[in-house]
C-alpha positions, 0 to 999 in steps of 0.5 A, a space after each residue: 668592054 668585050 662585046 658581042 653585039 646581036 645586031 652585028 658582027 663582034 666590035 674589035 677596032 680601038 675607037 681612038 678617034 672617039 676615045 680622043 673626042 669624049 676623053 674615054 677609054 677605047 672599047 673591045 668586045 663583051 657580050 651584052 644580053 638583049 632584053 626584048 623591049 629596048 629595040 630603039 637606039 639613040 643613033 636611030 632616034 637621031 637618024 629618024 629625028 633628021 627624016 622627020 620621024 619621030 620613034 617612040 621610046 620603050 613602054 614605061 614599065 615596071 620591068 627593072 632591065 637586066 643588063 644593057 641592050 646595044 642594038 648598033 652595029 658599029 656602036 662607037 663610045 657615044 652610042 654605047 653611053 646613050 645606050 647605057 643612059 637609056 637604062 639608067 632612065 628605064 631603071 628610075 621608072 621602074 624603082 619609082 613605080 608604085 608599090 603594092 602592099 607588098 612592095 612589088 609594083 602594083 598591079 594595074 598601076 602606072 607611073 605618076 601619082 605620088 605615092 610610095 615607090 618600089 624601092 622605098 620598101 626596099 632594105 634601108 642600110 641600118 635595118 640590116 646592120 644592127 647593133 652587136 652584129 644582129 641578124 637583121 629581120 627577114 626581107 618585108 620586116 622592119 626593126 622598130 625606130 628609135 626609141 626617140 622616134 615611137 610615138 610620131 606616126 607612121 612614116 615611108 622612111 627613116 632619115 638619119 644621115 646627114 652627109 658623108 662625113 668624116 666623123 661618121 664611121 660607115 659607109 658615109 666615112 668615103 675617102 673625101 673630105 666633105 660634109 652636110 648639104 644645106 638647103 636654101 630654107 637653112 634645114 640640112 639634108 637627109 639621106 638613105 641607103 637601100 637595098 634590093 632583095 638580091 643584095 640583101 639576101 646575099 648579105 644575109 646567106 654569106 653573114 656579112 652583116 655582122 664583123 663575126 660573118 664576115 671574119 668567118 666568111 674569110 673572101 671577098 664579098 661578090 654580089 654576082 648572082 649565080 650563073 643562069 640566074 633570072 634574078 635582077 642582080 644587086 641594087 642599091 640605091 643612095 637617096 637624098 631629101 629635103 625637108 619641105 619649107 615656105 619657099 618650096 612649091 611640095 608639088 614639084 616634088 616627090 614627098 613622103 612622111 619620114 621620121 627625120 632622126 638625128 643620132 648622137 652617135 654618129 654627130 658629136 655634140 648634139 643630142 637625140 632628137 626625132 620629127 615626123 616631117 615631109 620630105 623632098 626627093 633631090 637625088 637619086 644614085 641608082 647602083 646596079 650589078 649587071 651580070 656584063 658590069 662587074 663594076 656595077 651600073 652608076 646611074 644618078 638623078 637629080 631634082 631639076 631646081 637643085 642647082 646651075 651648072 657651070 658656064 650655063 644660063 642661071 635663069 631659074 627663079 628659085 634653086 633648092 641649093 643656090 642663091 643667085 642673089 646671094 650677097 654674104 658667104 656665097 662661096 660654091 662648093 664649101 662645106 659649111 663650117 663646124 659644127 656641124 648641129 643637124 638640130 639647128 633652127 637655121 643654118 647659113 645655105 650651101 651654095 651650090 653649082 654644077 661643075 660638069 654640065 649635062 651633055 646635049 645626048 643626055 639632055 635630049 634623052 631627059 626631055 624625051 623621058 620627061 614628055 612621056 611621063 607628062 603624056 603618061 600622067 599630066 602633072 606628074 612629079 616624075 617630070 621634074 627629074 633629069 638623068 645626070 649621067 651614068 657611069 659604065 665600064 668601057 673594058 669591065 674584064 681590064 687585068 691591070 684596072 679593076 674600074 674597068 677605065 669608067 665612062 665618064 671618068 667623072 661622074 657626080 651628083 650635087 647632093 650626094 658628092 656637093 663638095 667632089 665635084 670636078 675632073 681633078 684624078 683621085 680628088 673629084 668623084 668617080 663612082 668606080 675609083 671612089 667604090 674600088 677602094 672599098 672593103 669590109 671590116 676584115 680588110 677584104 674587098 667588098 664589092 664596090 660597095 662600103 655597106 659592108 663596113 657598117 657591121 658590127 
């Protein structure tokens, strides 16, 4: 990036030595906007950590922050990546705020209790890509479920998508070979996409929700907001649930009551099908344009008891996704063999381990964040979520890769890229490489995201 730090004079050295160190692409200069509330970079925490003293993070707010606060002087590229973790933390406290009846954070709450988060009243993916290309409802109306589905109960979300599948012709259908995640219970697991009022109302005044509006649009898709704009910028959100079974303690997790949908248009074979259940948080993609970041913010969190990671202790008794007393068909990392019946009773689990371990910056930060939450509101479900990394382009303006050489070059979540894992180039999973690629139905560019292709 080319960035103009507030703290000191404009970045202009090639960091090769860093480069070499963390695999990373050297950085330039960018401007990065400041917001007022992170003053504190992870480079200071460590030098007063070493002194004895111990600098608190940023409040816990409500607050989404607008773009990425580089306070050091000299940032070299594991500053600029704990800076960039930072926000990626103070985002997943914003979004799982507690919502209002008007689904902004609510007045005089905290983070803590388990109750309905900010972005769970946000746009889900298939409210706004309607049959026949509809105009979605306006933002705070939702379409009615599934006719299957009426009659169930209230519920927080609808959960239909069971993984990224290649028979499913939307944004699921990325070009990887995969399929579902099964939990240690044998249920599959369940997904959502969301998005923020900004995105949404950018797909609505540009027409993109339907394949006419987006044959009229006739451009690329750019979810920039407007020069000047005090808007927070486009976010989607990919989420990832587990159905609540015997073997899991529901306390440890964030639940709602979702309306677990299974569509046969979109799984061959099986029939219609709809249960009113509770469901678990397990994974949380939080994807953010930033005014600095064309590319977009990559920020994916975990479940702490979803799995191991590589060449690490598996000294937890119970893992959501893995068995370490498995003894038949324990292959990791293998999609489970079709076909592939969302309405099964039990299916055989998926075992699962992380490829690429958390890095020591990253798991410091998490527990810094974990204890606030503790200290915030004891017991609370939020400790039991760790940042697994965040993705950022190191040179956002680069003329000859629109990625903008991604730090991490790898970046992958267990539950929402299971069977991509790894640093293997154009086969593991890159946020930035894997969302380039993506268009909308007339062919164009869409911005990083592949919402778009679900028009009709």
């Amino acid at each position: 990036m080319n960035h103009r730090y507030r703290s000191g004079p404009p970045l202009r050295t090639p960091l090769a030595a860093a480069a070499l160190v963390f695999a990373l692409a050297a950085c330039t200069d960018s401007h990065l906007r400041p917001e007022p509330h992170d003053t504190l970079s992870r480079a200071d925490i460590r030098n007063h950590a070493r002194s004895g003293d111990t600098l608190p993070l940023p409040p816990l707010s409500s607050t989404i922050p607008l773009e990425i606060s580089v306070p050091q002087q000299k940032p070299n590229l594991q500053d600029l990546q704990d800076d960039f973790d930072l926000f990626s933390w103070q985002s997943f406290v914003a979004v799982n705020w507690p919502a209002g009846p008007d689904g902004n954070p609510k007045p005089g709450a905290s983070i803590g209790p388990d109750v309905p988060t900010v972005w769970e009243n946000w746009k889900e993916s298939r409210d706004i890509f309607l049959p026949g290309g509809a105009t979605p409802p306006p933002w705070g109306q939702d379409p009615p479920p599934p006719d299957v589905c009426k009659g169930k109960g209230a519920a927080t979300l609808n959960l239909t998508q069971v993984g990224k599948t290649p028979n499913v012709l939307d944004e699921s259908g990325e070009p990887f070979e995969t399929g579902p995640l099964i939990d240690q219970n044998g249920q599959y697991v369940r997904f959502a996409i969301m998005a923020n009022q900004d995105m949404f109302n950018t797909i609505v005044s540009d027409g993109l929700y339907s394949k006419a509006g987006q044959a009229k649009f006739a451009q690329p898709a750019n979810f920039a907001q407007p020069k000047g704009s005090k808007n927070v910028g486009a976010i989607m959100i990919k989420s990832s649930w587990k159905v609540m079974g015997a073997n899991d303690d529901v306390s440890r997790f964030h639940t709602i009551q979702a309306l677990v949908y299974t569509n046969p248009g979109e799984h061959e074979g099986v029939a219609a099908a709809c249960k009113r259940q509770t469901v678990g948080l397990v994974g949380l993609h939080i994807a953010h344009k930033t005014a600095d970041e064309p590319q977009w913010v990559w920020s994916t969190f975990e479940h702490v008891d979803n799995v191991p990671s590589d060449g690490e202790p598996i000294d937890k008794s119970h893992y959501n996704f893995y068995d370490k007393n498995c003894t038949k068909n324990c292959g990791v990392n293998q999609p489970p063999p079709r076909p592939w019946n969302p309405n099964a009773a039990h299916t055989q689990p998926t075992q699962v381990m992380r490829e690429i371990p958390l890095t020591a910056s990253t798991k410091a930060l998490n527990a810094r964040y974990q204890a606030a939450l503790q200290k915030s509101y004891p017991g609370t479900v939020w400790a039991n979520y760790e940042l697994i990394s965040t993705q950022w382009p190191t040179n956002a303006n680069n003329p000859t890769d629109p990625t903008g050489n991604p730090a991490p070059s790898f970046l992958a979540n267990a539950t929402l890229e299971t069977y991509i894992q790894g640093k293997v180039p154009q086969a593991s999973s890159s946020c930035m490489a894997c969302h380039n690629n993506a268009t909308m139905t007339n062919g164009l560019t869409s911005d990083f995201t592949y919402l778009l292709q679900r028009a009709q």
